[in-house]
N, C-alpha and C positions, 0 to 999 in steps of 0.2 A: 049562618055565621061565616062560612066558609065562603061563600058567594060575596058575601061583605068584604071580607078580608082580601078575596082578588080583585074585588072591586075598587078599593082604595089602593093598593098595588097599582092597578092601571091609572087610575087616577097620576098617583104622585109619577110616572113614569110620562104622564101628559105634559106634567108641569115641566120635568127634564127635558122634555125633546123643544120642547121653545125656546128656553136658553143656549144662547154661544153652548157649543161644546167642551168648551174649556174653560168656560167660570164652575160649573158645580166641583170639580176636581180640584180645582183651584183653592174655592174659598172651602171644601172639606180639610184638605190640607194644610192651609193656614189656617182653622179651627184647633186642628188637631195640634199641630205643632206649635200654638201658641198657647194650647193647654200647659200649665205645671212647665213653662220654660226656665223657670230661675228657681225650679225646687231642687234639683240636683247640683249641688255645690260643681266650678270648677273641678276638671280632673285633671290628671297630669301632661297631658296631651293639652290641653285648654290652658292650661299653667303656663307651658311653653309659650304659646299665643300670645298670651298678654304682654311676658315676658320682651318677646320681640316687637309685638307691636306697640308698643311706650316705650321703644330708643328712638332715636333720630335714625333716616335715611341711612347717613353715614355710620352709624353702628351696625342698623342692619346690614353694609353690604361687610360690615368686618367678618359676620357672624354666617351669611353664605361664605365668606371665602373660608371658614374655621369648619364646621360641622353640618349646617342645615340650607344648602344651595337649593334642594329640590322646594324647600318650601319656601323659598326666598319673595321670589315676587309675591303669593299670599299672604306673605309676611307684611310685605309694602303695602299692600292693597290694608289690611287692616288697620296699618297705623294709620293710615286718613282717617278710614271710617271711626277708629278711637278719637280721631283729633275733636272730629266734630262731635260725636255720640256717646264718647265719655269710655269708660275700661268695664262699667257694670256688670256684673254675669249676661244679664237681658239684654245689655248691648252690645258684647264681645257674641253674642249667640245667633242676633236678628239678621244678620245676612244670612247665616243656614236659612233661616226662616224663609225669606224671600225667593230664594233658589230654589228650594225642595217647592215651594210655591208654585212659582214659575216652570219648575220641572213636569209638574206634574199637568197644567196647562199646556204645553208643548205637547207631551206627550199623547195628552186626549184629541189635541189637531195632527201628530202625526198618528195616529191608531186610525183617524175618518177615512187619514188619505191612502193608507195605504191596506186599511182594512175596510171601516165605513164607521158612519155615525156613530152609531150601537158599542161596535167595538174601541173605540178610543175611549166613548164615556165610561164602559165600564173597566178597561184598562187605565182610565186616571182616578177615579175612585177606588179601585184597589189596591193601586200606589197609595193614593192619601190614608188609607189605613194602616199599612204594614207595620210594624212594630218600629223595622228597620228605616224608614221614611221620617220617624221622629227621631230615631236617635242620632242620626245624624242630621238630621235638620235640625236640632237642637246643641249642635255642637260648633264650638269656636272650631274647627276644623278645615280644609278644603274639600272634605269629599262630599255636599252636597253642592257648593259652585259647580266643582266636576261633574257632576249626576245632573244639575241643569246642563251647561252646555256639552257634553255629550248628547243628550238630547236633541238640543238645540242646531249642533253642528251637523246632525241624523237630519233635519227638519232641510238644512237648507244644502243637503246633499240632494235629498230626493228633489229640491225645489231647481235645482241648477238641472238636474238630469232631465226633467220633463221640460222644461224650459231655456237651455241654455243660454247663455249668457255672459259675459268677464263681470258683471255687475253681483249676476248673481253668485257666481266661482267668486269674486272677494268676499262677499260675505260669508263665504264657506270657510274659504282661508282665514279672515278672521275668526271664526267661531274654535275652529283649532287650534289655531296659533294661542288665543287663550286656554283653551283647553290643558296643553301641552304645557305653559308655563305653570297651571293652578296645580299642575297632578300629571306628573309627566307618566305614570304607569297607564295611566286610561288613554294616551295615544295608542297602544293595542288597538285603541278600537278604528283605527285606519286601516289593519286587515278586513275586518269586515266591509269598511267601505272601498276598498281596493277590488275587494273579491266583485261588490255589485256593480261596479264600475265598468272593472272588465267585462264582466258579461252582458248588460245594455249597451257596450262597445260592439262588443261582436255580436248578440243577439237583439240588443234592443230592449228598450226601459222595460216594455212589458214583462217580456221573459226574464227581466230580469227581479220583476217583482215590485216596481217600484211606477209603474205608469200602466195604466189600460189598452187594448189596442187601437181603442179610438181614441186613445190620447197622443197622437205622432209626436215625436221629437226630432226636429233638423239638425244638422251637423255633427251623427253618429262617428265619422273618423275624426271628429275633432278632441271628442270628447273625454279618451283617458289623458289627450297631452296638455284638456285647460286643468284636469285634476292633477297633472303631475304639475302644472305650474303652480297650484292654489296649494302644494304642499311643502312647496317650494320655502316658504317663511318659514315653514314650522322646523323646516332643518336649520335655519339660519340661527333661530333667535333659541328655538329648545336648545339643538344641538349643543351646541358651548354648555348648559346648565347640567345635561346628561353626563356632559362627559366631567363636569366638575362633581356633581353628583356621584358618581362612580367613585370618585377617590374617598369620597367620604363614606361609602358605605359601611367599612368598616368600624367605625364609632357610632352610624347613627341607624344601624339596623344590626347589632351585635347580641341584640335579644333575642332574634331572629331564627328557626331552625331550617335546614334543610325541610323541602316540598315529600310529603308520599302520599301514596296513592289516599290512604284513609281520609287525609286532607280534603280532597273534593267531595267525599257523602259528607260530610261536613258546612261545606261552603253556604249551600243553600239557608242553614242555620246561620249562620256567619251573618250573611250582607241582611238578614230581614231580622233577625237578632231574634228570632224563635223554629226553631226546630218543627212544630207543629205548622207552621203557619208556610214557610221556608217549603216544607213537603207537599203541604195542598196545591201554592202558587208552582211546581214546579211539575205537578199531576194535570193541575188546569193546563198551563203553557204547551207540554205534550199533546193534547188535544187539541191547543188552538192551532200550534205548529199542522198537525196532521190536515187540519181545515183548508189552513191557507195553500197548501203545497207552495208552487215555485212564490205566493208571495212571502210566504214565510222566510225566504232566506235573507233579506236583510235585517229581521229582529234574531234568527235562528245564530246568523253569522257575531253578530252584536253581542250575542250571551256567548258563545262557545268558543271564538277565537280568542278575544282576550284573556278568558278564563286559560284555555289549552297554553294558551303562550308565555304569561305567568307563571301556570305550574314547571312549564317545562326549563325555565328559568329558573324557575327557586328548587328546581332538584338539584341545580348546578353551582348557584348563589342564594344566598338567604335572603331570598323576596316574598317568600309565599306569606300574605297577611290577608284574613277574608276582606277587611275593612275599604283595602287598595280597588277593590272590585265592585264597590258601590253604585258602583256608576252604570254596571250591567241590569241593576232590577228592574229599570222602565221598560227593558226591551224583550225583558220577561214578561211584565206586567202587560206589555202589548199583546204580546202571542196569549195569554188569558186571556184576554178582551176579547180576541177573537172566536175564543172557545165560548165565552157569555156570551156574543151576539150570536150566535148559533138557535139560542133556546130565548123561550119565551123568559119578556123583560123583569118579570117578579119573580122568576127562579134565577134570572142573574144578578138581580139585587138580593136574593138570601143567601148566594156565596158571600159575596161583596160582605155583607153584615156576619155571616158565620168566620171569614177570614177574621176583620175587627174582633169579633167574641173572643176567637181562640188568640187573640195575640193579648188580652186585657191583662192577663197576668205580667207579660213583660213591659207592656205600656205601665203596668202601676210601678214597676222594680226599676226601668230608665230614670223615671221622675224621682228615686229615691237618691240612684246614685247613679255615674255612669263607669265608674269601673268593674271591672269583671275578674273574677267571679263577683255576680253583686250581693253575696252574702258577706264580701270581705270589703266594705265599703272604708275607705281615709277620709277620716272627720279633719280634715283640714281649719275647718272656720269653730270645732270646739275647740279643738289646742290652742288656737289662736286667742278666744276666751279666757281659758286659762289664766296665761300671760296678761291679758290685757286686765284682768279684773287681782292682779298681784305685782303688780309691774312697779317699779320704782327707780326713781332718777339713778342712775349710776350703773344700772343692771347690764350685764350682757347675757348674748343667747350663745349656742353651740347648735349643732346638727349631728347627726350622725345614722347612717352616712349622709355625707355632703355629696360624692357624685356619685348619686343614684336618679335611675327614672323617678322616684317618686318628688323628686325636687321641695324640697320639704322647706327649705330655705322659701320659693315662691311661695306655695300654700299659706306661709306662714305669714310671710309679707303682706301677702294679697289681702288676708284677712284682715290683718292688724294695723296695716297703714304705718305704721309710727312703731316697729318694731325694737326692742333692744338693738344696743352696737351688738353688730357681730363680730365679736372681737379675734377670731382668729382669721376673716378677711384679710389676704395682704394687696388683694384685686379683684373687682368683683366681675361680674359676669359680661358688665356691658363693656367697660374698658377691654378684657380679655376676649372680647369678642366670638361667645359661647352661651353656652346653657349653664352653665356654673359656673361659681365664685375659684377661685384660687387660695389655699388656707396655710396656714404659717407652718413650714417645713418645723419647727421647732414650737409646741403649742406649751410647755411649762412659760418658755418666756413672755408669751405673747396674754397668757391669763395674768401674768404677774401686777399685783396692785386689783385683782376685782374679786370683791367680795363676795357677788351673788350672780350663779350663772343658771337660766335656765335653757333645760338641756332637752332636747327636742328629740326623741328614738323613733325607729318606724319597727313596726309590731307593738304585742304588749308584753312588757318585761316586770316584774315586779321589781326586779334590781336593776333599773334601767343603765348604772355604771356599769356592769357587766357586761354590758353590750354592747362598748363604744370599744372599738378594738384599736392597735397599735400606741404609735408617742401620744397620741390625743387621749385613749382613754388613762393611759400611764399620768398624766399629768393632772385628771380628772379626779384618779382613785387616789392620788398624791395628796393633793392642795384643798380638797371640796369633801364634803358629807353629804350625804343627801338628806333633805329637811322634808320635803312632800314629793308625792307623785302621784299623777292624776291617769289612769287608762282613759283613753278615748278611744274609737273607734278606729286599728290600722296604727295608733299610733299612742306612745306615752311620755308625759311631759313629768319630768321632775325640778325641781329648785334645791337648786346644791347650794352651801353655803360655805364661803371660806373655813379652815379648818383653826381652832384657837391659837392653838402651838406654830400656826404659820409665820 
């Protein structure tokens, strides 16, 4: 039996090595991440998205110059792909899909080259598992574009250094310059390629980990001044976005804590979105690192710098978010690969398969919801039922809170299409060019004349008027009774009815 079982082991391992090295990881990946893509409702982070991407250009550039600059241009980038493919959860999501795709393809042709066949495949295969690989490849987000072209711009570093070139150096340039606009925190990862730079400068590709020695490279003193020119755009066109970015940090990372040390045992959890899985891939990568030695250091530098340079920022500013750092797992995932090609190919397919196993619990909990903690899931799309299955001509709605992360105004929107007036609007979000609506400084006058308001809480309250604090709930507890209320999930809906003696 046993003889069987290695025997179809090598088999299926026959079948792998015929294929491009970069379709099996490829198409596990988009398996995976096209599993349960439209089961977990919109989250609040994905709310925002839609948000921006269904205004016009010219709203969005209001809404960079207001609060959200760093995510500006994936702002643009998604209102096209909405134009054509519609707002859908499945199709505000399908570009993650394509990226983390793509990512993980890349990845398996940079692992051959820089480690060999073995090690790329099963460094794109362990990416396509990871817990963290669907969650954000399943997200209206930028951090899985980011996590492809980092990759990407990894792929055509090494290709300019073994081969140099201006043809090849603009495509590097480009691959950063987008980089830099989708997710300005993952330029960090230019330490790393500064470090290998330098040193195939002065020592040469090989030593530097990134070419063989019978792989020569011509024009060694040319080499760090066509990189300092190939990075030259990225200060042109990031630069201006960073530094408008900085002024807004303060509204648009104010959730944010100072970085400590606990933070980093942490992380590994963080970007693979399971703690069990998070620990193994980072057990593996030590090995493979020890494997590779000097070639280890550009996946080594890849994971460690940007990670060191973040923390060391967000001790200072509130940047430390594990999520910003997504984009480091492939070059983890590589240094494991290296540690699987080491050992015979059916015990580096039952990591490969034991990683997937131990992640099954968070793979089935993403698909439920995507915020966290996910026992605390916001039923956005039952509130919205609610409403819609009680809704009558004349009605309006309330919020509360109104400017909170949870944006409950979207959520509610999103679901319902054809919402109540919200009657204490006195501007809404697109005009004001923001994340949120603008509400009537005086809310008794602004309810005057409606007789049925329902009132939209985040948590669950049995006295949902209770919870609506200052002039608004004052005018609430006034004028309205409450008639029903429904707990949902994160959040509760009541229907207030004007009061008789009003």
């Amino acid at each position: 039996m046993g003889q069987l079982s290695e025997r179809s082991a090598g088999t299926a391992w026959e079948h792998l090595r015929r294929l491009p090295v970069w379709l099996p990881p490829a198409l596990l990946t988009l398996a995976v991440t096209l599993t349960g893509l439209g089961s977990a409702q919109l989250w609040r982070d994905e709310l925002a998205t839609w948000s921006a991407a269904t205004r016009s250009p010219g709203d969005l550039a209001r809404l960079a110059g207001t609060i959200d600059a760093a995510t500006g241009p994936y702002y643009l980038l998604m209102h096209g792909w909405t134009t054509v493919f519609g707002d859908s959860t499945i199709a505000l999501r399908a570009p993650a899909v394509l990226a983390m795709t793509v990512a993980a393809g890349l990845l398996a042709g940079l692992g051959a080259r820089l480690v060999d066949r073995r090690g790329g495949l099963f460094a794109g295969l362990l990416f396509a598992v990871l817990p963290g690989t669907s969650r954000y490849g399943q997200e209206a987000r930028p951090y899985a574009l980011a996590t492809m072209l980092a990759v990407l711009a990894t792929v055509l570093l090494v290709t300019a250094l073994r081969r140099p070139s201006w043809a090849r150096w603009a495509g590097y340039a480009a691959a950063v310059v987008a980089l830099g606009l989708i997710h300005l925190i993952a330029l960090t990862l230019l330490a790393a390629h500064a470090l290998v730079v330098l040193l195939a400068w002065w020592r040469g590709p090989a030593e530097a980990g990134v070419a063989t020695r019978d792989h020569p490279s011509a024009e060694r003193d040319r080499r760090v001044w066509r990189w300092l020119v190939a990075v030259v755009p990225v200060a042109l066109l990031a630069g201006p976005l960073l530094v408008k970015a900085r002024t807004q940090q303060s509204r648009q990372l104010n959730w944010v804590h100072l970085a400590r040390l606990d933070d980093l045992t942490a992380l590994p959890g963080g970007v693979t979105q399971s703690s069990v899985v998070g620990g193994l891939l980072v057990g593996v990568a030590a090995l493979g690192a020890a494997r590779l030695g000097r070639r280890a250091l550009l996946p080594v530098s890849a994971v460690l710098l940007p990670v060191l340079l973040l923390f060391a920022a967000g001790t200072v500013v509130p940047l430390w978010v594990p999520r910003y750092l997504v984009f480091v797992v492939p070059f983890a995932c590589l240094l494991a690969g290296a540690a699987l090609a080491a050992v015979a190919a059916p015990a580096a397919l039952v990591v490969v398969v034991l990683a997937g196993l131990l992640g099954l619990p968070d793979q089935a909990a993403l698909r439920r919801t995507h915020e966290w903690p996910r026992s605390a899931p916001v039923d956005y799309a039952a509130a919205a039922r609610v409403i819609a299955d009680g809704q009558r001509p004349g009605d309006a709605v309330v919020y509360s809170p109104r400017h909170s992360w949870l944006f409950l105004d979207l959520g509610i929107e999103y679901h319902l299409g054809d919402p109540p007036r919200d009657v204490l609007v006195t501007e809404n979000e697109v005009r004001r060019g923001d994340l949120w609506a603008a509400e009537c400084p005086q809310p008794a006058q602004c309810l005057a004349g409606t007789t049925r308001v329902w009132l939209v809480v985040s948590g669950r309250h049995a006295e949902p008027l209770a919870a609506v604090s200052g002039a608004k709930g004052d005018a609430l507890r006034t004028d309205f009774t409450v008639t029903q209320v429904w707990q949902r999930p994160g959040l509760t809906v009541a229907l207030l009815t004007s009061r008789p003696d009003r």
